[in-house]
N, C-alpha and C positions, 0 to 999 in steps of 0.2 A: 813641877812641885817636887822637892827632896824627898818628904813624907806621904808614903804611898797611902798609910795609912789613915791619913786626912783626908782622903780623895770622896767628893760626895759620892751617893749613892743614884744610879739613874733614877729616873721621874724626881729629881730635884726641882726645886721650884726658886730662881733666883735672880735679882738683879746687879746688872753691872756697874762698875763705878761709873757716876756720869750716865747710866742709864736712865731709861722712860718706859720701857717694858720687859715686864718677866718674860722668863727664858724658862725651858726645862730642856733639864740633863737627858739626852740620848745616848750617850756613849764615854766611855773615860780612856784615857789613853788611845785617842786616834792620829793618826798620820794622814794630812796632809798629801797627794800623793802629789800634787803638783809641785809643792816645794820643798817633800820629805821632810816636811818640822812635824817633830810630834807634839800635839798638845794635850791639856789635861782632859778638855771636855770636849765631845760634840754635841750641839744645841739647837734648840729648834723655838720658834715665840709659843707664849704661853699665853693663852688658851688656846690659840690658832692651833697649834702641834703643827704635824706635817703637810703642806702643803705641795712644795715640791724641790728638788735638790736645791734651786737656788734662793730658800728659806732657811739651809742648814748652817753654819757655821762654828768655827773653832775657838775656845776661849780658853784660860789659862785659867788656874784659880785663887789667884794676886787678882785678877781682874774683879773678883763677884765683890758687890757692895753689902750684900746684906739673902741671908736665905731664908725664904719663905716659908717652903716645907722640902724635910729631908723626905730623901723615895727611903722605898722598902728595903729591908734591910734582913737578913738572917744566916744559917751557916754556911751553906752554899757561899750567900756574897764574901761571908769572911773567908771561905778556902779561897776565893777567886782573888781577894788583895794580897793575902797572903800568898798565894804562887806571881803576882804581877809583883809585889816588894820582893819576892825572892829574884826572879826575872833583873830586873833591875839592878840586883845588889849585884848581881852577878856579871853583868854589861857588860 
């Protein structure tokens, strides 16, 4: 994602394009460690939540079709995008 600033907030609630079940946002900007790609989100099924490692998955956020419900949101999360958009710009 270019715009850091767009990036959902964890406990998102969303579907994939060509999905069948909600997902929530666990994580934003994780890597991959096996194939070192960073992607936007790590995800987990919704309502299920967490299960076990091989329930997690990595999705982009070109991929979401439609969001449910945005997670929480406040200053803390704004310092946190704004040092990860700083982070970035900097690369």
């Amino acid at each position: 994602m270019e715009n850091i600033e767009e990036l959902l907030p964890i406990g998102s609630v969303v579907l994939l394009k060509k999905g069948k079940k909600k997902i929530m946002i666990i994580g934003v900007k994780q890597t991959n460690l096996v194939t070192n790609t960073v992607y936007d989100y790590l995800a987990i099924p919704y309502p299920e939540g967490f299960v076990n490692q091989d329930c997690m998955f990595f999705v982009n956020h070109e991929a979401i079709e439609e969001v449910y419900f945005r997670g929480y949101e406040n200053e803390e999360r704004a310092e946190f995008i704004k040092k990860l958009a700083d982070y970035y710009k900097n690369k």
